[in-house]
N, CA, C and O atoms as CSV, one atom per row, in Angstrom:
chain,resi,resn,atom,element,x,y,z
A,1,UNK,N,N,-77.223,121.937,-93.776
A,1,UNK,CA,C,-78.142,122.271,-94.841
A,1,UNK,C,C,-77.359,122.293,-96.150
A,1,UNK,O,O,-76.146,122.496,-96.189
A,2,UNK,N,N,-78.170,122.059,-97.286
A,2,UNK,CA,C,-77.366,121.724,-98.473
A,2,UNK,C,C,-77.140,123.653,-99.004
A,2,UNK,O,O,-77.826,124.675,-99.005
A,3,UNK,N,N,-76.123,123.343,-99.286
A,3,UNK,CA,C,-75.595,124.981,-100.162
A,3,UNK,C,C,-76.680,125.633,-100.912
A,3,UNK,O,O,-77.018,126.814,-100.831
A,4,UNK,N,N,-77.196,124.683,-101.674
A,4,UNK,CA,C,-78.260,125.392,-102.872
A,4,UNK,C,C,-79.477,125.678,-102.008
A,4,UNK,O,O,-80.254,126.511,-102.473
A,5,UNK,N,N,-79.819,125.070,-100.690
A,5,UNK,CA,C,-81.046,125.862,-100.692
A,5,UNK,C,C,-81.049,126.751,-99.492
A,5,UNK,O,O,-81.943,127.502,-99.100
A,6,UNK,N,N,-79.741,126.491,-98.934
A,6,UNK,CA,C,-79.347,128.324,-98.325
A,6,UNK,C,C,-79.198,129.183,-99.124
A,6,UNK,O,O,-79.988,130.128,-99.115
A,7,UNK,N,N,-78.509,129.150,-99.738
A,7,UNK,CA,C,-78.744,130.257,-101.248
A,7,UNK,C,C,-79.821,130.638,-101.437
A,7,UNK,O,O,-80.169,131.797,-101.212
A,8,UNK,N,N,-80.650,129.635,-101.939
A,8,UNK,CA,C,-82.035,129.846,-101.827
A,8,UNK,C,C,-82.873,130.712,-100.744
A,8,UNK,O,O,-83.577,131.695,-100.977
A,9,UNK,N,N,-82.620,130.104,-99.527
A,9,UNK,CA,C,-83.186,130.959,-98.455
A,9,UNK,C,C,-82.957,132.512,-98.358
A,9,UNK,O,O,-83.822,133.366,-98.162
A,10,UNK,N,N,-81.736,132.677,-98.521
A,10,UNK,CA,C,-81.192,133.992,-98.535
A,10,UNK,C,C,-81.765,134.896,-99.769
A,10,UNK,O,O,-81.888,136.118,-99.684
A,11,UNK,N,N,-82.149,134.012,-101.107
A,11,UNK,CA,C,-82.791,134.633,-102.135
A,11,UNK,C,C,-84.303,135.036,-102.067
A,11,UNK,O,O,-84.902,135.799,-102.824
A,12,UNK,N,N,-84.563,134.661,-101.478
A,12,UNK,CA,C,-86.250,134.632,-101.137
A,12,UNK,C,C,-86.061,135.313,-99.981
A,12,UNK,O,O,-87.116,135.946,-100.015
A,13,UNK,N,N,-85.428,135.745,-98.787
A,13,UNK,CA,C,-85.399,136.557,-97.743
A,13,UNK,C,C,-85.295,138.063,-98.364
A,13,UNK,O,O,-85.804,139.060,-97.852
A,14,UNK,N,N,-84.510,138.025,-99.606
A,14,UNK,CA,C,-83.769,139.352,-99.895
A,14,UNK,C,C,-85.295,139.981,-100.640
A,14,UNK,O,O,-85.954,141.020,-100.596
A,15,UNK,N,N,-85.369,138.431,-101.430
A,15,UNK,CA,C,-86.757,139.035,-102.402
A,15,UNK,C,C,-88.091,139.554,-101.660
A,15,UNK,O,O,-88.812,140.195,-102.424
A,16,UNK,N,N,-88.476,139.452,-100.639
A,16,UNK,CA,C,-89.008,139.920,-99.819
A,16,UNK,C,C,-89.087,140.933,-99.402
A,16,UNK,O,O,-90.077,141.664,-99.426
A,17,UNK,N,N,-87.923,141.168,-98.894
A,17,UNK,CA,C,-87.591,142.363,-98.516
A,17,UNK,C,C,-87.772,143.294,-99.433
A,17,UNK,O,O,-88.662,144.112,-99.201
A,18,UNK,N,N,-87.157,143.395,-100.430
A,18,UNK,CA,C,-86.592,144.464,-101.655
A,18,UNK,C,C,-88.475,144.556,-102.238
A,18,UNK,O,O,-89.035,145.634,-102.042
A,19,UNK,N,N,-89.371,143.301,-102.973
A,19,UNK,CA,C,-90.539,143.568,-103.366
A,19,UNK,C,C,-91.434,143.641,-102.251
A,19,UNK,O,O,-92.631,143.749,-102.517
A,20,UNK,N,N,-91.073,143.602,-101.042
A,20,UNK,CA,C,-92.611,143.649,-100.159
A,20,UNK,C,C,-93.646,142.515,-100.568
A,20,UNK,O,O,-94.854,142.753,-100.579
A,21,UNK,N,N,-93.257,141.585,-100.820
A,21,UNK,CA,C,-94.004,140.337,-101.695
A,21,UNK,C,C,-94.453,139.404,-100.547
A,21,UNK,O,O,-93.824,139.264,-99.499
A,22,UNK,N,N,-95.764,138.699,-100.902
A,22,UNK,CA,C,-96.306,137.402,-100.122
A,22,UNK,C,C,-95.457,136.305,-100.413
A,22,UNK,O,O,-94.638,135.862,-101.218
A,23,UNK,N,N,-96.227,136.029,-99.064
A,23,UNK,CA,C,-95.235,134.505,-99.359
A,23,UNK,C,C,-96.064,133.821,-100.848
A,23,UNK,O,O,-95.447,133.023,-101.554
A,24,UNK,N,N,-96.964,134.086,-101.065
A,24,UNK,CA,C,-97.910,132.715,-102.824
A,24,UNK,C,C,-97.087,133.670,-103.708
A,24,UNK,O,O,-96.651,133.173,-104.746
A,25,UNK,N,N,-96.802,134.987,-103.456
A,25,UNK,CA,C,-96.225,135.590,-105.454
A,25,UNK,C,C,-94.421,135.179,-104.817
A,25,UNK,O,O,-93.747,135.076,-105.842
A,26,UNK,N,N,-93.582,134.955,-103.671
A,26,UNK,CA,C,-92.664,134.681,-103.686
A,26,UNK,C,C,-92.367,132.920,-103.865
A,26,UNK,O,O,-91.323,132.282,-104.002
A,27,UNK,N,N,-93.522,132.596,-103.804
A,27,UNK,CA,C,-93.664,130.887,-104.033
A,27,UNK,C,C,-93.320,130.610,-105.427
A,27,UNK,O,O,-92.387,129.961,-105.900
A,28,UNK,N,N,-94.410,131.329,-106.055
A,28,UNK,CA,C,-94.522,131.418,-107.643
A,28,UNK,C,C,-93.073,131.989,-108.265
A,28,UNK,O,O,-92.489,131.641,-109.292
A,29,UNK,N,N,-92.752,132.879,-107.380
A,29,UNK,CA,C,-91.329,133.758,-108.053
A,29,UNK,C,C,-90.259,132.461,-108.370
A,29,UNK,O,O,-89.685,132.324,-109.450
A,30,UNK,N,N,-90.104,131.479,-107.125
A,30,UNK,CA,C,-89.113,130.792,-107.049
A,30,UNK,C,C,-89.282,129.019,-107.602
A,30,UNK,O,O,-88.463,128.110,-107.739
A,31,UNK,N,N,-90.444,129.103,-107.767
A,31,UNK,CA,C,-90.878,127.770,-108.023
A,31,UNK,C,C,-91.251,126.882,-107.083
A,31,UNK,O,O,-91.518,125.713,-107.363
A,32,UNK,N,N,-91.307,127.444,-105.703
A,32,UNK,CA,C,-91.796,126.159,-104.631
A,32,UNK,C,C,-93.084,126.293,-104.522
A,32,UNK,O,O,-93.911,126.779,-105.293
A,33,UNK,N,N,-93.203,125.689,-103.219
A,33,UNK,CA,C,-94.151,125.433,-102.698
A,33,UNK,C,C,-94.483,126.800,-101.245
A,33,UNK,O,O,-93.539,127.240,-100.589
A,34,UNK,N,N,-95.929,127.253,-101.003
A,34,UNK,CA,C,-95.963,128.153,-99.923
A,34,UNK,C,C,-95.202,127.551,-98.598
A,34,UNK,O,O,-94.695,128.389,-97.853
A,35,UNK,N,N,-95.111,126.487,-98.329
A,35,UNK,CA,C,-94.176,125.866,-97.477
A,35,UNK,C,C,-92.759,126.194,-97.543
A,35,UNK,O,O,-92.053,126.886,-96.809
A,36,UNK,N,N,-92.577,125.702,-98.325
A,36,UNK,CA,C,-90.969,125.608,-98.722
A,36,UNK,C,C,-90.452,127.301,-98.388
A,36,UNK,O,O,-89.352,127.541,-97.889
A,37,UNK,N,N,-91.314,128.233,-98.709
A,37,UNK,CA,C,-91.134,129.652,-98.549
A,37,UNK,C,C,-91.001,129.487,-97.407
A,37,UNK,O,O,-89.836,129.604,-97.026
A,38,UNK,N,N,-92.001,129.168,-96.379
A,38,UNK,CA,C,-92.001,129.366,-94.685
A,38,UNK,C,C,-90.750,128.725,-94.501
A,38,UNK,O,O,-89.878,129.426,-93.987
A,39,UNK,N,N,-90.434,127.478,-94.820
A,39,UNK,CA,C,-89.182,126.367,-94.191
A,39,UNK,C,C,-88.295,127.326,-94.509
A,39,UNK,O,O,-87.374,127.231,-93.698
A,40,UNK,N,N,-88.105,128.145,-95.219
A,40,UNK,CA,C,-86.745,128.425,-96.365
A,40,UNK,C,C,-86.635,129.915,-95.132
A,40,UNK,O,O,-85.492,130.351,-94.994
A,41,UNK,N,N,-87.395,130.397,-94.572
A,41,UNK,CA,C,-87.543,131.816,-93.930
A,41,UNK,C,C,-87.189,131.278,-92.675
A,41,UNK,O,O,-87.072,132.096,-91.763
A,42,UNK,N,N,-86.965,129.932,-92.388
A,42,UNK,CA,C,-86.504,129.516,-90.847
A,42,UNK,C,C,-85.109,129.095,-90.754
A,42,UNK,O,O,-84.497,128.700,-89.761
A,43,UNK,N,N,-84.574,129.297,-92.370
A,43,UNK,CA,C,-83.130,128.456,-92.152
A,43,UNK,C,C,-82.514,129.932,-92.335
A,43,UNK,O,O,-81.453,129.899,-92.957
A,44,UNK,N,N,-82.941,131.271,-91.926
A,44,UNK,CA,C,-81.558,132.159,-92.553
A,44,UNK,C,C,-81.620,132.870,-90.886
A,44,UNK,O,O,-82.128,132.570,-89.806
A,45,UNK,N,N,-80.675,134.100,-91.513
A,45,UNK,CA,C,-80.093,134.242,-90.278
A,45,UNK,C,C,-81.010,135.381,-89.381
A,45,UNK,O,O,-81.913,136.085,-89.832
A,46,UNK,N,N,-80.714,135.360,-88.559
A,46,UNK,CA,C,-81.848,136.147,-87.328
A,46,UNK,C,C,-82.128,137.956,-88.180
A,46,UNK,O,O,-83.228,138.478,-88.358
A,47,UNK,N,N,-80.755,138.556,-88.562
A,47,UNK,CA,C,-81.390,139.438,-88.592
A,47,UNK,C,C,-82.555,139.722,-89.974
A,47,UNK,O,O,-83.659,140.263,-90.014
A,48,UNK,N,N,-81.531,138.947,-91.210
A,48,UNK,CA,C,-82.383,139.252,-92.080
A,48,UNK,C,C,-84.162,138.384,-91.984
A,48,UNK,O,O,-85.216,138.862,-92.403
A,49,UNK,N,N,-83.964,137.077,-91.322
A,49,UNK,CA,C,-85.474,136.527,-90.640
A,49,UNK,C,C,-86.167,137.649,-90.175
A,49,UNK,O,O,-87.267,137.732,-90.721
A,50,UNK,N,N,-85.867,138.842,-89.105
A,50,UNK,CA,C,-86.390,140.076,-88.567
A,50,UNK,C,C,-86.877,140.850,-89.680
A,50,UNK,O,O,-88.092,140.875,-89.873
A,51,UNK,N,N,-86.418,141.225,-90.128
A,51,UNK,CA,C,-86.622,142.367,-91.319
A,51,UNK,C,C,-88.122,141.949,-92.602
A,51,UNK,O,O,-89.067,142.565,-93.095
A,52,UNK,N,N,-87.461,140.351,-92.676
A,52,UNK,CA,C,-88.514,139.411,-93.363
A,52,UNK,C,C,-90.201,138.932,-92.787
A,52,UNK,O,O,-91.197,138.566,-93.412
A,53,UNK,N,N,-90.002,139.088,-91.687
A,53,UNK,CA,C,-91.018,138.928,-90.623
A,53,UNK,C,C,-91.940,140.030,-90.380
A,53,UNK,O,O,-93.144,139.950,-90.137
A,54,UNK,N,N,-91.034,141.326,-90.502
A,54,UNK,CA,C,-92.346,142.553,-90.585
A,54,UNK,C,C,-93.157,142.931,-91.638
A,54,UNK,O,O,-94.282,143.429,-91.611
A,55,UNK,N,N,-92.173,142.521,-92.926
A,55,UNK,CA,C,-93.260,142.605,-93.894
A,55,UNK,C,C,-94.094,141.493,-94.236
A,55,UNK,O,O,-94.965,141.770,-95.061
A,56,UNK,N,N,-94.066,140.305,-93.826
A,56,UNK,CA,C,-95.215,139.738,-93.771
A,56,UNK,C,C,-95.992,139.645,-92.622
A,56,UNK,O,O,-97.009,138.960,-92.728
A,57,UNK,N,N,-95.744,140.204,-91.475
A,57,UNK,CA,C,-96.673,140.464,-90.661
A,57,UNK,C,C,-97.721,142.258,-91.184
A,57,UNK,O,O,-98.864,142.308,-90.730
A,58,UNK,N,N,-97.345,143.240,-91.868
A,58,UNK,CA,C,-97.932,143.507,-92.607
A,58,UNK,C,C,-99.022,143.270,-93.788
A,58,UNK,O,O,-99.982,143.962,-94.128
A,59,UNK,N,N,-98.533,142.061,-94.279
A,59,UNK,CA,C,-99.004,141.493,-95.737
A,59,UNK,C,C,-100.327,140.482,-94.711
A,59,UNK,O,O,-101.493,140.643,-95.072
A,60,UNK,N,N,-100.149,139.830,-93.901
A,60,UNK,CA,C,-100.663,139.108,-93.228
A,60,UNK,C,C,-101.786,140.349,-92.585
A,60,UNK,O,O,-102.886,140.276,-93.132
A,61,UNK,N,N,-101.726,140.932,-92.026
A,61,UNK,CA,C,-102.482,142.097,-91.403
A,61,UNK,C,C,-103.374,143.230,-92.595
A,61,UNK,O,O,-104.188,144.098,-92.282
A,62,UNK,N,N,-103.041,142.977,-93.579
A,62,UNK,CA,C,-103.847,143.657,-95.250
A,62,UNK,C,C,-104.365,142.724,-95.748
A,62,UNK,O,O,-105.038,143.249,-96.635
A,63,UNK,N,N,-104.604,141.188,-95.826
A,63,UNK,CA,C,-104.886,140.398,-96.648
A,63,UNK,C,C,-106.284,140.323,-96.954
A,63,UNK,O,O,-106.748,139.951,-98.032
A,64,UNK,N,N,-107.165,140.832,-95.584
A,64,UNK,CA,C,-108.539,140.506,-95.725
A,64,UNK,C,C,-108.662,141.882,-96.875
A,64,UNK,O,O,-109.252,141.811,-97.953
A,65,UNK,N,N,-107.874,143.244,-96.281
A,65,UNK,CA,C,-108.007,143.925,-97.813
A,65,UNK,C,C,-108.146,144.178,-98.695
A,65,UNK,O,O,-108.866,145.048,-99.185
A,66,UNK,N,N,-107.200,143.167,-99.300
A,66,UNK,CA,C,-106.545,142.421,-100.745
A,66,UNK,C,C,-107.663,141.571,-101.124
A,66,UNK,O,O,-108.067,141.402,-102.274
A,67,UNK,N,N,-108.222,140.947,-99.851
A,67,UNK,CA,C,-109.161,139.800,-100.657
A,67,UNK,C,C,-110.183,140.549,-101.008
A,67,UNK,O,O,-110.549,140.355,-102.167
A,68,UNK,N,N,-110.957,141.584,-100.228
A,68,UNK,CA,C,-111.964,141.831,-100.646
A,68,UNK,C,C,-111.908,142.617,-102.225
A,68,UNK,O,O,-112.786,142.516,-103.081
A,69,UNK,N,N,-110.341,143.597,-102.372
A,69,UNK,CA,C,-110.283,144.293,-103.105
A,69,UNK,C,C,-110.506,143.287,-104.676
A,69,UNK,O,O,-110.977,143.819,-105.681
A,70,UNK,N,N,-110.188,142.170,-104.659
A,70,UNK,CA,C,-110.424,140.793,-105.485
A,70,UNK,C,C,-111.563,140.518,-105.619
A,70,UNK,O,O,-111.972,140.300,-106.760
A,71,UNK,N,N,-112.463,140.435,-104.489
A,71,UNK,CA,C,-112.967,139.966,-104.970
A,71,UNK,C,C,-114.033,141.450,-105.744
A,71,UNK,O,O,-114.371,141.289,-106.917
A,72,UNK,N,N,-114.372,142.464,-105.195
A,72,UNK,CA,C,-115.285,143.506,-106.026
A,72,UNK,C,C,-114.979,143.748,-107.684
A,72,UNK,O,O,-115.830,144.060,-108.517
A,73,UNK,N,N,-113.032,143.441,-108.020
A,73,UNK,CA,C,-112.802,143.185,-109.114
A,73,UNK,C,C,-113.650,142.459,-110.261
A,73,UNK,O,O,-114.213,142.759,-111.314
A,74,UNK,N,N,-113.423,141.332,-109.458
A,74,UNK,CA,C,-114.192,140.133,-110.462
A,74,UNK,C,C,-115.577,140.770,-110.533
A,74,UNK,O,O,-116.045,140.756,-111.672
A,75,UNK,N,N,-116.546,141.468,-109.354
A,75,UNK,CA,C,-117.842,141.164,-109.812
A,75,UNK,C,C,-117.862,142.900,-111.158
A,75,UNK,O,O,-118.480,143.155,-112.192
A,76,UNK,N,N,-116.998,143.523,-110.456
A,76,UNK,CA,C,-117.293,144.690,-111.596
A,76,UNK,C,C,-117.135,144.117,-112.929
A,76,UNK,O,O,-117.890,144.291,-113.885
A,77,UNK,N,N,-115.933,143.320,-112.883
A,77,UNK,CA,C,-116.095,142.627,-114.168
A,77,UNK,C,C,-117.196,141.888,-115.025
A,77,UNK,O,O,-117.652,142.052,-116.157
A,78,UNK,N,N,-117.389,141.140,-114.152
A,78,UNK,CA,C,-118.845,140.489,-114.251
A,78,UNK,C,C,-120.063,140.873,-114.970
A,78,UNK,O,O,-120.640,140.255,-115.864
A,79,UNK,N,N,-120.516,142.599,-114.143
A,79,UNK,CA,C,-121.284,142.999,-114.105
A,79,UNK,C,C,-121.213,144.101,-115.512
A,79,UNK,O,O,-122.239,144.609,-115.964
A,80,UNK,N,N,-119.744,144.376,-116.132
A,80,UNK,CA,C,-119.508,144.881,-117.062
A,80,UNK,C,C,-119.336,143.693,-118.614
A,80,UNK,O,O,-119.207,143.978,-119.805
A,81,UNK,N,N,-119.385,142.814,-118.156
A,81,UNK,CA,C,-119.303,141.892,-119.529
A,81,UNK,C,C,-120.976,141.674,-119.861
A,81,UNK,O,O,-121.433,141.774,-120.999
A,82,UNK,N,N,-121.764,141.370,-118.695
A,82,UNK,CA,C,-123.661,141.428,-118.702
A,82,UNK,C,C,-124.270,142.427,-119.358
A,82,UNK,O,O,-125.499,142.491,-119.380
């Protein structure tokens, strides 16, 4: 694997960890792609992969949450600009 995007991997494993972040705001953080996040979470090493894996199995397990909490946003908004 090329140097720069183990680096990489390891930067986005850590960033994870440390913000509790999705993989789309750690996409955005780094400039890739939601892929490139997943690929990049398969090239590091087992333990920090472990550690990285529970909080998005968390984030993954809240999302319908998150979405709904989005979407009632927008309509309060909505319903406050009317």
């Amino acid at each position: 694997m090329r140097d720069y995007i183990e680096l990489r991997a390891i930067e986005v494993g850590k960033y994870i960890i440390d913000s509790k972040a999705t993989v789309r705001k750690t996409a955005t953080k780094f400039g890739v792609s939601k892929s490139t996040v997943h690929k990049d979470l398969t090239q590091i090493d087992h333990h920090l992969a472990d550690e990285v894996r529970d909080i998005l199995d968390i984030n993954k397990s809240e999302r319908h949450i998150r979405g709904g909490m989005a979407t009632r946003q927008k309509y309060l908004l909505l319903h406050r600009v009317n």
